[in-house]
Each structure stands twice: as C-alpha cells, then as structure tokens.
C-alpha positions in Angstrom: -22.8 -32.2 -25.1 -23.4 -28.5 -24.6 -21.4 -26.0 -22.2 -24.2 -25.8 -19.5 -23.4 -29.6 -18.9 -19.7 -29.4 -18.3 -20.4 -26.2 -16.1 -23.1 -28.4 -13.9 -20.0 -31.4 -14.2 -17.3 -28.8 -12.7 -20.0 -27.3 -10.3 -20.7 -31.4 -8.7 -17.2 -32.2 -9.4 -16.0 -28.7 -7.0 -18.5 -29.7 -4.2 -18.9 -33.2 -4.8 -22.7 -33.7 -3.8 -25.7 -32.9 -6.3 -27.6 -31.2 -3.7 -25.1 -28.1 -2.9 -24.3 -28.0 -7.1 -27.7 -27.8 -7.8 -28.0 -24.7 -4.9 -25.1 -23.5 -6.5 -26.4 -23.1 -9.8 -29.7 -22.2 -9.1 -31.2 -25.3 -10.3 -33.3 -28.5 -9.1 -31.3 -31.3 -7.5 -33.2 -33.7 -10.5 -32.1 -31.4 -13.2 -28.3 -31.4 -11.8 -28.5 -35.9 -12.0 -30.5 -36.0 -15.0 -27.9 -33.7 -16.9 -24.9 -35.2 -15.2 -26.5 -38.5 -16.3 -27.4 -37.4 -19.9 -23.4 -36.6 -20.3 -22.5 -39.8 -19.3 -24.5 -41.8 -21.7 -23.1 -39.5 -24.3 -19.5 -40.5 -23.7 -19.9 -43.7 -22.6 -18.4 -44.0 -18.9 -19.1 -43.1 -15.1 -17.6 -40.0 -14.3 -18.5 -40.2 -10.8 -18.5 -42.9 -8.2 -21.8 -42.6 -6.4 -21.1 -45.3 -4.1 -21.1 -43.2 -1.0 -24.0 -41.3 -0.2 -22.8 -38.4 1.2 -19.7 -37.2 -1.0 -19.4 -38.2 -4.5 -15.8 -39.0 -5.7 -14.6 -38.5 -9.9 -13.6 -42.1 -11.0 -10.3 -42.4 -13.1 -12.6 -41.9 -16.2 -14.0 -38.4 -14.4 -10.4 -36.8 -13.9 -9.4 -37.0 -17.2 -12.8 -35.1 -18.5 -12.1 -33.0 -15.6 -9.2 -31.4 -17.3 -10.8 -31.5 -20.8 -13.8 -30.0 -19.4 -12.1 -27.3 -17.8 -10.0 -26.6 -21.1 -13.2 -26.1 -23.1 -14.9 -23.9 -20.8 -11.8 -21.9 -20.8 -11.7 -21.4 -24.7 -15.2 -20.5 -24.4 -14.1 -17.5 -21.7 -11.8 -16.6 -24.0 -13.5 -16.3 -27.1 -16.1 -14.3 -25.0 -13.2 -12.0 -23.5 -12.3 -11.1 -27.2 -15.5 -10.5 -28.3 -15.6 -8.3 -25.2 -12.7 -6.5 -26.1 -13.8 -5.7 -29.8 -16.8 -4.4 -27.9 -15.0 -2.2 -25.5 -17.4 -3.7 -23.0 -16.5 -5.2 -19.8 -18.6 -7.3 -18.2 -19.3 -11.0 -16.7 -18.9 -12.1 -13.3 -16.0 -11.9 -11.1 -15.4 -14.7 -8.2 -12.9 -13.9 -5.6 -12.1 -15.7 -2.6 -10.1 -13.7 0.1 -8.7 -14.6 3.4 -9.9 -12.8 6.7 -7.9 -9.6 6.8 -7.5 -8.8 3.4 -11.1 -9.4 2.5 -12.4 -7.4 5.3 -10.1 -4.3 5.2 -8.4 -4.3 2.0 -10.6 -5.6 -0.9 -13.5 -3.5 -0.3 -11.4 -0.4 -1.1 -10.0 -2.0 -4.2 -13.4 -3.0 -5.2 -15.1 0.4 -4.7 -12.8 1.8 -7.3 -13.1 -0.9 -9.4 -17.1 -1.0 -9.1 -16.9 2.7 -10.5 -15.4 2.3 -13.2 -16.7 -1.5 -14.4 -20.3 -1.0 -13.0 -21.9 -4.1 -15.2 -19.3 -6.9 -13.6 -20.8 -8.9 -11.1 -18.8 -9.7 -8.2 -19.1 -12.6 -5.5 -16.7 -12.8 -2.5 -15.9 -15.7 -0.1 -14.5 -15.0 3.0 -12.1 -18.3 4.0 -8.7 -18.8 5.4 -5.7 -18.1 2.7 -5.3 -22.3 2.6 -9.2 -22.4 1.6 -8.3 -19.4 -0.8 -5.5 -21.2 -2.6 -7.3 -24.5 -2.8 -10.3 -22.9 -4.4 -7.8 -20.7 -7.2 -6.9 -24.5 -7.7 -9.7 -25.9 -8.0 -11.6 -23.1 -10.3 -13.5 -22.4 -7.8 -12.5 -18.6 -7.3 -11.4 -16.4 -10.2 -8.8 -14.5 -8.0 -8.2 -15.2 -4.7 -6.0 -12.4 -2.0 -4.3 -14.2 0.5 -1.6 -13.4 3.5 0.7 -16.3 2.1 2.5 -17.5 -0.8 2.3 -21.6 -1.6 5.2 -23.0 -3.8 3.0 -24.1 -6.2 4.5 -23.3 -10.3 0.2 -23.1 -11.2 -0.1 -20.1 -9.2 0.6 -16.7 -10.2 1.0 -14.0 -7.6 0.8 -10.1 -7.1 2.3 -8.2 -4.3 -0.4 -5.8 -3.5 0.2 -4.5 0.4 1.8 -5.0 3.7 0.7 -6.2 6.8 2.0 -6.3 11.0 1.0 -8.3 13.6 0.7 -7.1 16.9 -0.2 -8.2 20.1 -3.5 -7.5 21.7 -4.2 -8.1 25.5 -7.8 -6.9 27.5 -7.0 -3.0 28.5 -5.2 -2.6 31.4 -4.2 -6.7 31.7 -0.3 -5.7 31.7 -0.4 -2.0 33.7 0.8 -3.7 36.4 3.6 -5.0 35.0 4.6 -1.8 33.6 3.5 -1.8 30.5 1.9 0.8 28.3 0.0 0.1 25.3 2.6 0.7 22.4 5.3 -0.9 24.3 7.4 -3.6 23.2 6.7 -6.9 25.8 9.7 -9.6 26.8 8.9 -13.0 25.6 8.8 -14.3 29.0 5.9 -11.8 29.4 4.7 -13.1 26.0 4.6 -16.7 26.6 2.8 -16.3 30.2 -0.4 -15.1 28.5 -3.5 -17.5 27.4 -3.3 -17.1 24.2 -6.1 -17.2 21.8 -4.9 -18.8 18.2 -6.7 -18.4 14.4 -6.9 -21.9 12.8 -4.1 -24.1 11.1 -5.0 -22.9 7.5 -4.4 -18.8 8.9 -2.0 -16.7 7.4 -1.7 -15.0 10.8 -1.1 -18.2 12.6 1.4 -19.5 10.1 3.6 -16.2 10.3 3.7 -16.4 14.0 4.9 -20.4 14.0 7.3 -19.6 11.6 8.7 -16.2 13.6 8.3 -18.6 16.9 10.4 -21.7 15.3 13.2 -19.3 14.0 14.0 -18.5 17.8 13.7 -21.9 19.3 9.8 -22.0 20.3 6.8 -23.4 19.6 3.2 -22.5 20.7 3.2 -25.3 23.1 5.6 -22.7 25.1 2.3 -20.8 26.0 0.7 -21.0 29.5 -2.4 -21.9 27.8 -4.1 -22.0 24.3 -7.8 -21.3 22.9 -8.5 -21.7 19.2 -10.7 -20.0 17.5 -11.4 -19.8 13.9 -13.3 -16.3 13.5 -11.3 -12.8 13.5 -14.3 -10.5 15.6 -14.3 -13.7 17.8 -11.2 -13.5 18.6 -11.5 -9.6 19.4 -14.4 -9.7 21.2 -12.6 -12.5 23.5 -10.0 -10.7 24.1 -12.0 -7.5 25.0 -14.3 -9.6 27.4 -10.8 -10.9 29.1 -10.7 -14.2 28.0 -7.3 -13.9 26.6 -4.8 -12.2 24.6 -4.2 -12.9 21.0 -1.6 -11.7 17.7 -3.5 -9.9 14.5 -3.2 -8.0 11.9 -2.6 -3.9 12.7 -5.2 -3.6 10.3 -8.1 -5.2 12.3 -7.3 -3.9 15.4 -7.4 0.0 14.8 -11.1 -0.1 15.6 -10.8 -1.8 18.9 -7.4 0.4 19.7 -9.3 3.5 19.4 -12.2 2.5 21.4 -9.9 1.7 24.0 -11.4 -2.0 24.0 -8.0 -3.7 23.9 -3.9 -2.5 24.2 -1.3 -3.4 21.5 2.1 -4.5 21.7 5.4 -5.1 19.9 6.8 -8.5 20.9 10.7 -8.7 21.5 12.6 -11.0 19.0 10.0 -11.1 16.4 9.6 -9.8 13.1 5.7 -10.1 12.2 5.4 -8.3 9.2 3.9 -9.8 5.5 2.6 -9.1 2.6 -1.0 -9.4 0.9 -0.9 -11.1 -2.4 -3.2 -11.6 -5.6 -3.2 -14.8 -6.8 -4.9 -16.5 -9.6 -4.3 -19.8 -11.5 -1.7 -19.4 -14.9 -3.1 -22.4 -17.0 -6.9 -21.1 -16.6 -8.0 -18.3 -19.2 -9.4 -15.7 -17.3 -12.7 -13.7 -18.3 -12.5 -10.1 -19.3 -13.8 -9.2 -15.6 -11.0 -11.0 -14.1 -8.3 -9.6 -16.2 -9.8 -6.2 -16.0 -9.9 -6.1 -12.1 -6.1 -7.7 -12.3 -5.1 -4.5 -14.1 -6.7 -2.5 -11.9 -4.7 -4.0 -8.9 -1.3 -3.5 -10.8 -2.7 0.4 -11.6 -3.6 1.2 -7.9 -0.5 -0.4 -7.0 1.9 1.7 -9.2 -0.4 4.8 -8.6 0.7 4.5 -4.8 4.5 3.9 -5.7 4.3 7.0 -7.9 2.7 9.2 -5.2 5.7 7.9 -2.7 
C-alpha cells in the first residue's frame, strides 16, 4: 500500500466513477482500476460495489477505509507542513471551492494578495453553490470553501470574513411608471407583482430571501410568476433583456447599475443582509498552503477593523 493508492481510492471514492478519477488525476482510466484493484487484493475485501455501471457506491468494507484512508493522508500533510515550516517555505496546492458571489467578487482580491506574497502555492477554484461548497469541505474535496451560509454542522469551522445585501433588480425604467426611482424602497404588493427570476435551491441568495419571506407570512409561491435559473450573469442578462426582475447580491450588480442596464431597489419589510464565511473541515489536517492562506484571511480581516 503506498499513498498514491489511497489518493486514487479518495479521488474514485469523491466522484464515484473511474473515468472522471482518472481525468482528475491525470491518469489512464486502466491505471486508476488496476491500482484500485491492486489495494483490494492487498487487504483482502471489495471496497467498492461495481454493480452499477454508471456510479460506483463504497461497500460497508469501503467506508471504514474511507476514514482510515483519509486519516493517513492527513498525517502525511502534516508531517509535510512541518517539514515546511522548519523550511520557512510555503508551498503545495491550495483547493478552494466558493459559491457564486464570493468567488467572483471577493476571493480574487484576497487571492491577489495572497498570490504575492506565497508565489509557489498552487491554487484551484470551483465555482458552485454554497450547498455544493459545504458538501465538497465535507467530503475533502475542497481545502477551504467561502460560502454566503452557515450549516449546523460541529465538523465545520467557520470565519466571518465580509458582508453582503441583496437588492432588487428590475429592467430600467420597468417601475417609472409607477413612480419609482431606482434607489427607492418598493411596497411588497409591488414586489410580489413582478416575474421573478430565482437562483437554485442550494443558493445562499435564495435561501436568505425564503427565510426573510417566511418571517413575514410569505412564500415565493406569492409571486405573479417564477423563472429559475441557476447561473448569476444569466440571471443579469435576463433581467436586462426584460425577461424579469430578480434579488442579488449589491456586489454583482454595481456593474450593471452603472451601465444603466438594470434599476435597484430596497424591498419594504425585509432585512436582506449576510455575511461571507470561510469554512474548512476541523478533523482534516490542513497543508501548509491552506493554513497559510487561513492566516491571511484573519490578517486582512483585522487589518480592515484596524483601519475603521
């Protein structure tokens, strides 16, 4: 048994199909079976049930070396992070997952200063909803992951690192008539008379809204009609072409504001602010990249509550 196999066992265990594993690691598809096989012979039981063709499943046998697997991988990481840190070297390869608005407004400027002063890490980022983003910090799939929401989950390990508003967004010009100026704060009778244009069920976005609705006595059923769409510039663009209005983040919108593509609203009666969050699994032993772009999170952070 050597650590390439159990990293090729995690990778087929994550994605659950030899084929994407062996695209994952860079590998041949025959290589990824032959060395899955290899470790099976060596310990003496099925770790997968290849009964299905499409999706392979761990047997009862395979969840137990899951978490053994994962454990010896981890006291490899950290032998390498101290070995790292007797070097006064930081290096390796840092895996985040981020959720739409965050990811695409937020991490880049926390990764440009970090890419200055840690130039040899080598970072990977996945763009998924914050319930794809948690399940993947879970799963060992991403390092870190920056999300709009907090689960209740005692394996997570979150850090605060900025806040967010949602706003409204309608096609200019769609409520001059009613006398409305962009900036203005809209009635929820005029709110729930729009066709509204909705992220996906695993959105931060969408869950704040639901919750802010539900607190008040309504649901999204109140709307006069519904589109759902799971892509953030989709959902711009649709609304710019008139196909509908839509709530997002302030941050994503600025763009559009300024080009005059869309107006933004306050809504009467709800509260749509949140916060951006850090989050990364306490049980797994992170790698000296991981650690060292965690610390540099919680140093930007108190560098901007020193300068306030």
């Amino acid at each position: 048994m050597d650590l390439e196999q159990l990293n090729i066992f995690i990778k087929v265990a994550t994605l659950k199909n030899f084929t994407r594993a062996a695209e994952s690691l860079y590998l041949s598809q025959p290589t990824i079976s032959s060395r899955v096989k290899a470790l099976e012979e060596e310990i003496g039981v099925l770790l997968f049930d290849r009964s299905r063709s499409r999706e392979l499943s761990l047997t009862e046998q395979g969840i137990l070396f899951w978490d053994y697997a994962q454990q010896m991988l981890n006291l490899y990481n950290e032998f390498l992070q101290n070995i790292n840190l007797e070097q006064n070297s930081v290096s390796g390869y840092l895996r985040i997952g981020a959720s739409s608005v965050p990811g695409i407004f937020i991490l880049p400027i926390l990764l440009n200063g970090f890419k200055k002063q840690y130039n040899r890490v080598k970072t990977s980022v996945l763009i998924k909803d914050s319930a794809e983003v948690i399940d993947g910090v879970l799963d060992y799939i991403f390092d870190i992951g920056i999300v709009g929401y907090r689960e209740s989950d005692p394996r997570l390990i979150y850090l605060d690192i900025a806040e967010d508003e949602l706003c409204l967004i309608t096609p200019a010009g769609l409520l001059d008539e009613k006398g409305f100026s962009s900036g203005d704060t809209v009635p929820l009778e005029t709110f729930f008379n729009l066709d509204l244009i909705l992220r996906e069920p695993g959105s931060a976005t969408r869950r704040v809204l639901e919750q802010q609705l539900n607190e008040i006595g309504f649901t999204t059923n109140d709307f006069k009609s519904i589109m759902y769409m799971d892509d953030l510039e989709g959902i711009k663009q649709s609304v710019r072409q008139g196909l509908g209005s839509s709530v997002v983040s302030r941050y994503s919108v600025e763009d559009y504001l300024t080009a005059g593509f869309v107006d933004v609203y306050n809504i009467e009666s709800l509260i749509l602010k949140r916060r951006f969050y850090l989050v990364y699994h306490q049980n797994r032993v992170l790698n000296i990249a991981s650690m060292s772009f965690i610390q540099h999170i919680q140093d930007n952070i108190a560098n901007q509550t020193m300068k306030k």
